[in-house]
Structure formats: structure tokens, C-alpha cells
C-alpha positions, 0 to 999 in steps of 0.5 A: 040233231038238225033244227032249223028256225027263224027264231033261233039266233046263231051262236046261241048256247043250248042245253040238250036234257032228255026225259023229264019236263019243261017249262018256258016260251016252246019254240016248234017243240023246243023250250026257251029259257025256263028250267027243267025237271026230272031231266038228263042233261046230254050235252051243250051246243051252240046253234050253228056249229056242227059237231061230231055227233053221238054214234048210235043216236040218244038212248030212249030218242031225243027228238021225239021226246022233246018234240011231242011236249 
């Protein structure tokens, strides 16, 4: 996943969750702090840093989900 914001500071940790709901400051379709519910927790980044990816994408489509909350 590729997100690119003023508001997002590099070196920042962050937990990626499918599903479930969100609550928290919404950052372009993004939550900050917060918590989540009924969420699947995929993985933790640091903003920043590239990583190796997830062949084949996210099962049910990450970023669609997190982006029309």
C-alpha cells in the first residue's frame, strides 16, 4: 500500500487491520490513534520504509475498505 500525506510523519509505526470499524482523528480515509473493532490486524509498518509486500494483494481489498470509512 502506497499513502502519501503531509500529515503522516516519517518513522511513524502503523497497524494495518482489515474489516471491522474504526474510531479516531480520519486522516484522508485513514484513522489515527483510536482503536478498532471486529478488525483483522495484517501487519505493522513504519511510514517510510519500503517493504517486501503481499504477492497476490490482501484478501476482501485492503484499500478500499479502509478508504470509503
Amino acid at each position: 500500500m502506497v499513502f502519501s500525506s503531509s500529515a503522516v510523519t516519517s518513522g511513524a509505526e502503523c497497524a494495518m487491520h482489515i474489516g471491522g470499524s474504526a474510531t479516531g482523528a480520519q486522516i484522508g480515509g485513514l484513522y489515527d490513534g483510536g482503536s478498532t473493532s471486529g478488525a483483522t490486524h495484517v501487519t505493522d509498518v513504519t511510514a517510510g520504509v519500503g517493504g517486501g509486500g503481499m504477492p497476490g494483494g490482501v484478501p476482501g481489498g485492503l484499500i478500499p475498505e479502509l478508504l470509503d470509512r
